[in-house]
VEXDREN-872173 format. One record per residue (C-alpha): x, y, z; residue in one letter; residue number from 1. Coordinates in nm, 4 decimals. Example, Ala and Ser with C-alpha at 12.3 -4.5 7.8 and 13.67 -1.06 7.14 Angstrom:
> east, north, up, residu, num
> 1.2300, -0.4500, 0.7800, A, 1
> 1.3670, -0.1060, 0.7140, S, 2
//
This chain:
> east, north, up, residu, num
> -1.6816, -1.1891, 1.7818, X, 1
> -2.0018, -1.0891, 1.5861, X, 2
> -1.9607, -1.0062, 1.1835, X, 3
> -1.8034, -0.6956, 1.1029, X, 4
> -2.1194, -0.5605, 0.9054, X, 5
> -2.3462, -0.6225, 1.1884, X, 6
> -2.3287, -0.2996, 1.3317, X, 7
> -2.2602, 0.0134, 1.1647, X, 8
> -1.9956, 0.2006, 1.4264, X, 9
> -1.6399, 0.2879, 1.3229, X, 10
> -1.3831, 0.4136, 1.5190, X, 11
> -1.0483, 0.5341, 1.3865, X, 12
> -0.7608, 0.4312, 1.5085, X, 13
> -0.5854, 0.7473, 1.6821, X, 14
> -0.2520, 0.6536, 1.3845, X, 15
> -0.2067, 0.4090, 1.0968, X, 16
> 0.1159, 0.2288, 1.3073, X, 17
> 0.0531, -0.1344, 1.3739, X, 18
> 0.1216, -0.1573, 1.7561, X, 19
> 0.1324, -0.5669, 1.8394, X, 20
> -0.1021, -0.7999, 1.6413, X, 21
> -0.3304, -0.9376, 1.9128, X, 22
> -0.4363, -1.3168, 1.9376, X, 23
> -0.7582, -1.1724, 1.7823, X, 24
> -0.8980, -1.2175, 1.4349, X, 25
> -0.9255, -0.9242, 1.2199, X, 26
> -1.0187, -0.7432, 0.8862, X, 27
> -0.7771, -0.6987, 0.6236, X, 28
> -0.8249, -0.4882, 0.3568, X, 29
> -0.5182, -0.5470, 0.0692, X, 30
> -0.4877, -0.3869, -0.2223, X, 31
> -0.2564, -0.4992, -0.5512, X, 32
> -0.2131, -0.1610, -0.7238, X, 33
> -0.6193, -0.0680, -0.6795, X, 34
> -0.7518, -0.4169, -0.6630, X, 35
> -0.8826, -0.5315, -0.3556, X, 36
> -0.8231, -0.8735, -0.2168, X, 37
> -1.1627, -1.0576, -0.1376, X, 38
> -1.2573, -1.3819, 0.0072, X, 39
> -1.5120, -1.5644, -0.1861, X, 40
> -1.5455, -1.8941, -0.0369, X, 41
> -1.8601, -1.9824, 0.1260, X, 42
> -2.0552, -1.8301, -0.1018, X, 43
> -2.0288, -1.4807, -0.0451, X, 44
> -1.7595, -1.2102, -0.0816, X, 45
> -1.5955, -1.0586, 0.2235, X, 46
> -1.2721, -0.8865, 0.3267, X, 47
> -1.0346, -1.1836, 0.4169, X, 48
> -1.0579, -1.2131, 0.8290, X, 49
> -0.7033, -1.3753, 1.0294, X, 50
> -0.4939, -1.2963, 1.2522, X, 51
> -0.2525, -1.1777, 1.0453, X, 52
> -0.1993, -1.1880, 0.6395, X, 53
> 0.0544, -1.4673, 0.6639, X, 54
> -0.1815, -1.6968, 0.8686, X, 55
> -0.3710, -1.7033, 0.5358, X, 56
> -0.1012, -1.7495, 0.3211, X, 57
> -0.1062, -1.3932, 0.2114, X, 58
> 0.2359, -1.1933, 0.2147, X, 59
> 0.1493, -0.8276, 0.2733, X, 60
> 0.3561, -0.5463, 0.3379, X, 61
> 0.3104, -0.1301, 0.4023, X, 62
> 0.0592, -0.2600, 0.7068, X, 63
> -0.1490, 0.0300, 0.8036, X, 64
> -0.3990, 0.0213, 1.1160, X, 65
> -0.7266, 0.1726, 1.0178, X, 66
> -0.9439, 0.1044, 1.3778, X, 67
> -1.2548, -0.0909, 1.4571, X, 68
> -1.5329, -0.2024, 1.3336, X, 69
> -1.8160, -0.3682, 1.5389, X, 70
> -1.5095, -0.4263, 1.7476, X, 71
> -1.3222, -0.5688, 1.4811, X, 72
> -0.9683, -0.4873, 1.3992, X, 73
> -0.9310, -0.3274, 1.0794, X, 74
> -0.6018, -0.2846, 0.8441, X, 75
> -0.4860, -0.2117, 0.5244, X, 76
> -0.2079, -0.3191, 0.3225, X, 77
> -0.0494, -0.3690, -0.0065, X, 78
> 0.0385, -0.7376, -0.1706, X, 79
> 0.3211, -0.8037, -0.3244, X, 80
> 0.3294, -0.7906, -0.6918, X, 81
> 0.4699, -1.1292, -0.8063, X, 82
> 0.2436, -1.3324, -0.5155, X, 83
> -0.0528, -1.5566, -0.6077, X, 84
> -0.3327, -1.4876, -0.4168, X, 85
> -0.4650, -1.8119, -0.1837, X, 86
> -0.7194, -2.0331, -0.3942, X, 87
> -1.0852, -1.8818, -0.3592, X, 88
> -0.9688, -1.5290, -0.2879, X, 89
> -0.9115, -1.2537, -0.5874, X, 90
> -0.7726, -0.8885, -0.6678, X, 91
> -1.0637, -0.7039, -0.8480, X, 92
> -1.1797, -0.3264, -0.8517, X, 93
> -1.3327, -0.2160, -0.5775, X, 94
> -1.6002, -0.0540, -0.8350, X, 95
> -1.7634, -0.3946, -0.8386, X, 96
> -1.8047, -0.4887, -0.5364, X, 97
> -2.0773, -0.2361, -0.4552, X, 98
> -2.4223, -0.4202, -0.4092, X, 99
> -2.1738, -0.7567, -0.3267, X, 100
> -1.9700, -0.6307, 0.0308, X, 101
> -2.2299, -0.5114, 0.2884, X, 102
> -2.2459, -0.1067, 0.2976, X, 103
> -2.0501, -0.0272, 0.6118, X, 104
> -1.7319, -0.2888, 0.5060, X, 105
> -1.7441, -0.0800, 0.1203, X, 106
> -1.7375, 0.2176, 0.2606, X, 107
> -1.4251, 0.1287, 0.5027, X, 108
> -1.2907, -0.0442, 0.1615, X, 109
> -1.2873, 0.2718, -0.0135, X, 110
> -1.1053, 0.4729, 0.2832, X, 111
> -0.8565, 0.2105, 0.3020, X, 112
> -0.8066, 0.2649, -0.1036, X, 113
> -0.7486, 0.6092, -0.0255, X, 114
> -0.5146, 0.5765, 0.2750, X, 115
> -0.2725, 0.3048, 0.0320, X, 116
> -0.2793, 0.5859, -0.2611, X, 117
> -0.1834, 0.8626, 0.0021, X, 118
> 0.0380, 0.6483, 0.1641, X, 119
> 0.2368, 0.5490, -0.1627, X, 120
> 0.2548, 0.9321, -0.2540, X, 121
> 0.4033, 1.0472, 0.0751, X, 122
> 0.6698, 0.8008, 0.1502, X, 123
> 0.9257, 1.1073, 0.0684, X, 124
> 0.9320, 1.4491, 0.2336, X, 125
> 0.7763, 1.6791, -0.0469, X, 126
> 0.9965, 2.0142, 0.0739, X, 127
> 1.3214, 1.8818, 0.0993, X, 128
> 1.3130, 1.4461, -0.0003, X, 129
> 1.3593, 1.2808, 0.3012, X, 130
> 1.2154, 0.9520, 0.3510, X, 131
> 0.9103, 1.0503, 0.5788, X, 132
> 0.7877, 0.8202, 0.8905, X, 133
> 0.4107, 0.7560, 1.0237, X, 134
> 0.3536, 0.9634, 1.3504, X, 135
> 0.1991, 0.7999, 1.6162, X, 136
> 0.0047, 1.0510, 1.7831, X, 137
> -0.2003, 1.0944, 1.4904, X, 138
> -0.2814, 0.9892, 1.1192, X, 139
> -0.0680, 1.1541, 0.9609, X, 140
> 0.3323, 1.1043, 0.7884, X, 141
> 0.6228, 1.3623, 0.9423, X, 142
> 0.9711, 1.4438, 0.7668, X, 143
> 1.2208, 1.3751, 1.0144, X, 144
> 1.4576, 1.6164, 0.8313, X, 145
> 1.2819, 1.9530, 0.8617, X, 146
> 0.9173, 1.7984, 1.0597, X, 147
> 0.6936, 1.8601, 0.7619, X, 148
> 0.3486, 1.7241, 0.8608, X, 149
> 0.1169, 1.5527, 0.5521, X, 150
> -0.2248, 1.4693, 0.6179, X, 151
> -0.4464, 1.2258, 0.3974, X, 152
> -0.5316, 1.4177, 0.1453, X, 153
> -0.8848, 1.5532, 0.0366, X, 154
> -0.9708, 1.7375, -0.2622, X, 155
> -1.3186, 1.8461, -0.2730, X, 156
> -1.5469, 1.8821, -0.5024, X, 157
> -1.8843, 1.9938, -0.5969, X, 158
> -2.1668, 1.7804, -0.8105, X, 159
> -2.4897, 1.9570, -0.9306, X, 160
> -2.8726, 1.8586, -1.0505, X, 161
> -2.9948, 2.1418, -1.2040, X, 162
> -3.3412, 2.1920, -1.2977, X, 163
> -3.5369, 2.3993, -1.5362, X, 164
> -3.9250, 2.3565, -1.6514, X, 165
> -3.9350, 1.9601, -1.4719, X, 166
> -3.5843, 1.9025, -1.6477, X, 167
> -3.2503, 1.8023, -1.5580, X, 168
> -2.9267, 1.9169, -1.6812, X, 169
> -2.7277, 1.6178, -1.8256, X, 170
> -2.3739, 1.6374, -1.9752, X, 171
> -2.1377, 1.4117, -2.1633, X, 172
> -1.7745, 1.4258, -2.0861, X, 173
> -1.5286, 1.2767, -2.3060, X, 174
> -1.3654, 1.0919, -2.0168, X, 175
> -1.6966, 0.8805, -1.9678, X, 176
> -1.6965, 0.5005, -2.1141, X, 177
> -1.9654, 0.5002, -2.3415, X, 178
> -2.0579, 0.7784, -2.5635, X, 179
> -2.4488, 0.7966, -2.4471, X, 180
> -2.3339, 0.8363, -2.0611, X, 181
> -2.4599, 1.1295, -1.9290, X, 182
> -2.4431, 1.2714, -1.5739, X, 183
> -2.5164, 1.6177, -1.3645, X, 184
> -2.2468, 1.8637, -1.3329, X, 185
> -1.9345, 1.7950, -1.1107, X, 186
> -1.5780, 1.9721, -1.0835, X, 187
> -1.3176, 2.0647, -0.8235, X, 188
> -1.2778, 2.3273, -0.5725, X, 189
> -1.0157, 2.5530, -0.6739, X, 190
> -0.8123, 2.7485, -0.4006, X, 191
> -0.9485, 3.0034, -0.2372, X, 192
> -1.2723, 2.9202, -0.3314, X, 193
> -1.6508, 2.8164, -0.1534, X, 194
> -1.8523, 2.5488, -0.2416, X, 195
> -2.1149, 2.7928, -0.3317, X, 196
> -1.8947, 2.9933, -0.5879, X, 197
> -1.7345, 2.6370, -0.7446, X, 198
> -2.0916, 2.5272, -0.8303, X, 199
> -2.1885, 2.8624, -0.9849, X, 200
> -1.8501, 2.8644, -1.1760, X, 201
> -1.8433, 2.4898, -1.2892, X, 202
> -2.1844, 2.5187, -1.4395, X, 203
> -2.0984, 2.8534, -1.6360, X, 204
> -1.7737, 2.7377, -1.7425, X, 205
> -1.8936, 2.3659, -1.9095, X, 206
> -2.2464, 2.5036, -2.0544, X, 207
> -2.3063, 2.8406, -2.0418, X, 208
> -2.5913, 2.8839, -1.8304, X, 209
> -2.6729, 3.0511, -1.4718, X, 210
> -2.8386, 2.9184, -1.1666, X, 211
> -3.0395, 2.9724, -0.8738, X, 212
> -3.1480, 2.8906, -0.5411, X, 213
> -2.8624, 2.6446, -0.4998, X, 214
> -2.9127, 2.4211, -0.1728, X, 215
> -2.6576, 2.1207, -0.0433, X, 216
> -2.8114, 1.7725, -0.1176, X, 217
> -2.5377, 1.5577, 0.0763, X, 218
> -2.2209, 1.4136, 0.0413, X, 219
> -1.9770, 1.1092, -0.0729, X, 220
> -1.6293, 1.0393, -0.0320, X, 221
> -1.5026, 0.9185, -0.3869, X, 222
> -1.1916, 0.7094, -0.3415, X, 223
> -1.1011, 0.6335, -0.7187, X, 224
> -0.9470, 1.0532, -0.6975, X, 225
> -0.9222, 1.1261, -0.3165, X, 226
> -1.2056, 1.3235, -0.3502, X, 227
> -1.5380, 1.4841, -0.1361, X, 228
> -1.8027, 1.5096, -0.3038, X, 229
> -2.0672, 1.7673, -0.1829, X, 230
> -2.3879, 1.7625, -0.3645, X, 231
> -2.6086, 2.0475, -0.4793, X, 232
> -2.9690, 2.1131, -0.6357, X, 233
> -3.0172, 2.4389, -0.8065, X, 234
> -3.2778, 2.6073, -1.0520, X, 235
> -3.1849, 2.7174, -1.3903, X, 236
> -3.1763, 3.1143, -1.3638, X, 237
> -3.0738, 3.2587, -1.7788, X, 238
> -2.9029, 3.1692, -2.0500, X, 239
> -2.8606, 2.8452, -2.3145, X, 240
> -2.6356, 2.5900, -2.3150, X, 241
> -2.3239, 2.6286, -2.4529, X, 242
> -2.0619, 2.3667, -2.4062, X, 243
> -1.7337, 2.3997, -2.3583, X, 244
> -1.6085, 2.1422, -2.5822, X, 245
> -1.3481, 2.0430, -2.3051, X, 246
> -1.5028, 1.9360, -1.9932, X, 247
> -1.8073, 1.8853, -2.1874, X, 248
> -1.9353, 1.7580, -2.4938, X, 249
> -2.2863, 1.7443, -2.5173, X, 250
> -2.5806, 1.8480, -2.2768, X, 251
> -2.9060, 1.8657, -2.2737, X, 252
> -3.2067, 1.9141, -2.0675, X, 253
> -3.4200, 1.5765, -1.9855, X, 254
> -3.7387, 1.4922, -1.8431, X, 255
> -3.7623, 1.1837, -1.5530, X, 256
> -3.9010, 0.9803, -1.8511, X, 257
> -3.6889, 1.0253, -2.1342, X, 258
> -3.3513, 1.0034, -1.9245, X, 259
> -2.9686, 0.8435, -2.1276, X, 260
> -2.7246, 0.5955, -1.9632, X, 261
> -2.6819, 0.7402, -1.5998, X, 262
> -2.4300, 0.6616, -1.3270, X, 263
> -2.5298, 0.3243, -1.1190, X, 264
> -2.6002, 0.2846, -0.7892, X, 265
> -2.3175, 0.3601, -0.5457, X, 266
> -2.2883, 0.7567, -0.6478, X, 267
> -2.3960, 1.0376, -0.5162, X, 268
> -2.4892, 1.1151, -0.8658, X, 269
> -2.7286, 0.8192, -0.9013, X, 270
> -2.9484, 0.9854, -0.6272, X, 271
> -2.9557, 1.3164, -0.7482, X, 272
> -3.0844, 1.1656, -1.0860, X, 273
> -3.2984, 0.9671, -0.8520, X, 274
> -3.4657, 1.2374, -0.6489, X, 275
> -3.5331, 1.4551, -0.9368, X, 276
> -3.7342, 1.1343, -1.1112, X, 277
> -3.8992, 1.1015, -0.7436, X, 278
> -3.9449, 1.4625, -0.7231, X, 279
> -4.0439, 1.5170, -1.0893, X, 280
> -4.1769, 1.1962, -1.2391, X, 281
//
């Protein structure tokens, strides 16, 4: 069996149950709070590959299936607390790794993250507090009691590079780690509401201004919050910036070559800073 991040095709498993283990070695993807386990013996880091947890050592619990990659079996998990981890293997943020796992196995990292948080949150039925149970016709969790169905959640989100004169809109939120990190725009959908009208609303709420010709860039899932990210570009249209002193505490308009601390690679916001200094520089 070939290296999981030889070939880029994923298939999800049709529920998170783990049916039989087969004799077969697979991926496992453990987490210890939001730490990931990872293997980093031999010289490179990868997502420990076994049978099972316990032929490595490992004692996992809350076993999710996830599917298969490159024909690989795939599952999540969480460690117990109070467990050492096997020697040459470590918990560390999944942040980190990006750059260090290959793509495809990140990406499948950060959807198992998301499946453990949902999972922990939905162990109870939210209507009436029965102890839920994992369906098997589908990913989901039902409420035996009175058949509440709970999905993984998504909570999207819009992120925006806005551009007036060969500029880009920057902002500093208080929430950042450093005090000269900037970034574009970004803020969640609220109910009831488009994509289209969240941009507009997010960027006159947190400075002031109005925009134009708004068109979709891409899109990220963001595990850290359980979020979708959909991109934007848009023109400035009126106004000056006024922040909002909340949200944001400083902005600014900046040229490709005179650009603040910006988000890494890994983010969608990384290359919409990125295509404005292609597209502008």
């Amino acid at each position: 069996m070939g290296d999981i991040s030889s070939l880029s095709l994923f298939t999800p498993s049709k529920s998170f149950v783990v049916d039989n283990l087969t004799e077969a070695s697979a991926a496992w993807f453990l987490f210890r709070q939001d730490n990931i386990l990872v293997d980093e013996r031999n010289g490179r880091v990868t997502v420990p590959r076994a049978v099972t947890p316990a032929a490595l050592n490992i004692n996992a619990h809350q076993l999710r299936c996830l599917g298969t990659l490159s024909q690989t079996a795939c599952y999540t998990g969480e460690l117990v607390d109070a467990d050492p981890v096997p020697d040459g293997m470590a918990c560390v943020a999944l942040r980190g790794l990006f750059g260090r796992l290959d793509d495809r196995v990140y990406g499948l990292a950060g959807t198992a993250l998301q499946l453990v948080n949902w999972d922990r949150g939905h162990r109870y039925c939210g209507r009436c507090g029965t102890e839920t149970l994992l369906m098997t016709s589908e990913r989901a969790r039902i409420c035996p009691a009175c058949e509440l169905i709970n999905h993984p959640r998504i909570s999207p989100a819009v992120i925006v590079a806005v551009i007036r004169s060969g500029k880009i809109l920057l902002g500093r939120s208080g929430r950042f780690p450093k005090p000269n990190f900037f970034s574009v725009l970004a803020g969640y959908v609220e109910v009831g509401e488009t994509l289209e009208a969240c941009v507009h609303r997010e960027v006159m709420e947190e400075v002031g201004i109005r925009i134009r010709n708004l068109r979709y860039f891409g899109s990220q899932p963001w595990p850290y919050s359980g979020a979708l990210m959909a991109a934007f570009t848009a023109e400035w249209a009126s106004g000056e910036i006024s922040v909002d002193g909340e949200e944001i505490l400083e902005a600014g308009w900046y040229g490709p070559r005179e650009l603040p601390m910006t988000p890494g690679l890994g983010s969608v916001a990384a290359r919409l800073i990125d295509w404005f200094k292609h597209t502008y520089g």
